[in-house]
C-alpha positions in Angstrom: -11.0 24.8 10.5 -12.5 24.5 7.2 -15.6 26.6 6.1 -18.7 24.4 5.0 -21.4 25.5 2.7 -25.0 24.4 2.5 -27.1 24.2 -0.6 -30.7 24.9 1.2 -34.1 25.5 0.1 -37.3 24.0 -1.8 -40.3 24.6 -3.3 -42.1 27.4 -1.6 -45.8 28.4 -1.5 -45.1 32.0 -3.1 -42.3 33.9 -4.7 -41.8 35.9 -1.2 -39.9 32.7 0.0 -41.3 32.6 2.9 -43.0 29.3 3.7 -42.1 25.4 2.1 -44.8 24.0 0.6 -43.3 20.7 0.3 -40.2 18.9 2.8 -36.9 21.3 2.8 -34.2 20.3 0.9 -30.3 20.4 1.9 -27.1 19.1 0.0 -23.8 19.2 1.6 -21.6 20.3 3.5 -19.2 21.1 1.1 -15.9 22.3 2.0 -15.9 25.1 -0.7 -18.1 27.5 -2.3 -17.7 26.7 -5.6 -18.6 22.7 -4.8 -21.5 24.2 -3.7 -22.3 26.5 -6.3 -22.0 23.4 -8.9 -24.5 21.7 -7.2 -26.8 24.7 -6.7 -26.6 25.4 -10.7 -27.3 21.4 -10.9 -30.3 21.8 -9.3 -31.9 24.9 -10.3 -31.5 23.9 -13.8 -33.7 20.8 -13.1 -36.2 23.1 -11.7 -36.0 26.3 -13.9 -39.2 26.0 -14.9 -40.6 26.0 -11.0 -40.7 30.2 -10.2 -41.9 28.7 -6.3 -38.9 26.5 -6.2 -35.7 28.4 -4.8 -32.4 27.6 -3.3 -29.5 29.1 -1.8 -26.0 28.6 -0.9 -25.6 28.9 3.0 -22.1 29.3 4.5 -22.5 26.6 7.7 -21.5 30.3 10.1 -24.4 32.2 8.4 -27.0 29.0 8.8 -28.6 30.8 11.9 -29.2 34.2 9.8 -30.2 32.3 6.9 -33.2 30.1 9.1 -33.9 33.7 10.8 -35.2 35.0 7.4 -37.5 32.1 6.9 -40.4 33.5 8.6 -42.2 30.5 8.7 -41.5 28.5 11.8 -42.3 24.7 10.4 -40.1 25.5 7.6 -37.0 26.9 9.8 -37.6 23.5 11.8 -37.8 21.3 8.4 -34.9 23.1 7.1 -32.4 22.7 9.9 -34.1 18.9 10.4 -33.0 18.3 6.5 -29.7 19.8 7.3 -29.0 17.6 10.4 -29.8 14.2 8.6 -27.1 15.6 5.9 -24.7 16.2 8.2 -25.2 12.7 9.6 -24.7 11.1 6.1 -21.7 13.2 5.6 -20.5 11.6 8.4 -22.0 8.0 7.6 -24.0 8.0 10.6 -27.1 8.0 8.3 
């Protein structure tokens, strides 16, 4: 089985990462890490002004840790929403 990776985050309401201030955002899945990390440097550069906006690359086996350190309940749920509708469009279900 191939390992998928997740490029996962937002803009958050303080630098702790802890909460999304706006909708959660997802790219992927990506069937390597670098494809990932190209999109991750993509994106960050857009934003490298934004010190609230953050994201990270997820391995699709570590998704369940990574949600478990967003304390924030509504942002776990609107992070693994935003990952679901990805993994439909990946599909072409969308």
């Amino acid at each position: 089985m191939v390992e998928q990776f997740y490029v996962a985050g937002g803009e958050f309401t303080q630098t702790d990462w802890r909460e999304l201030r706006q909708k959660a955002e997802v790219f992927g899945p990506y069937d390597d890490y670098s494809a990932a990390m190209i999109v991750w440097r993509g994106e960050t550069a857009r934003r490298v002004d934004d010190a609230h906006h953050r994201l990270f690359v997820v391995r699709e086996a570590d998704w369940p840790n990574f949600l478990k350190s967003i304390p924030h309940e509504d942002s776990r749920r609107q992070l693994e929403e935003a990952r679901q509708q990805q993994i439909k469009r990946s599909r072409g279900n969308a």
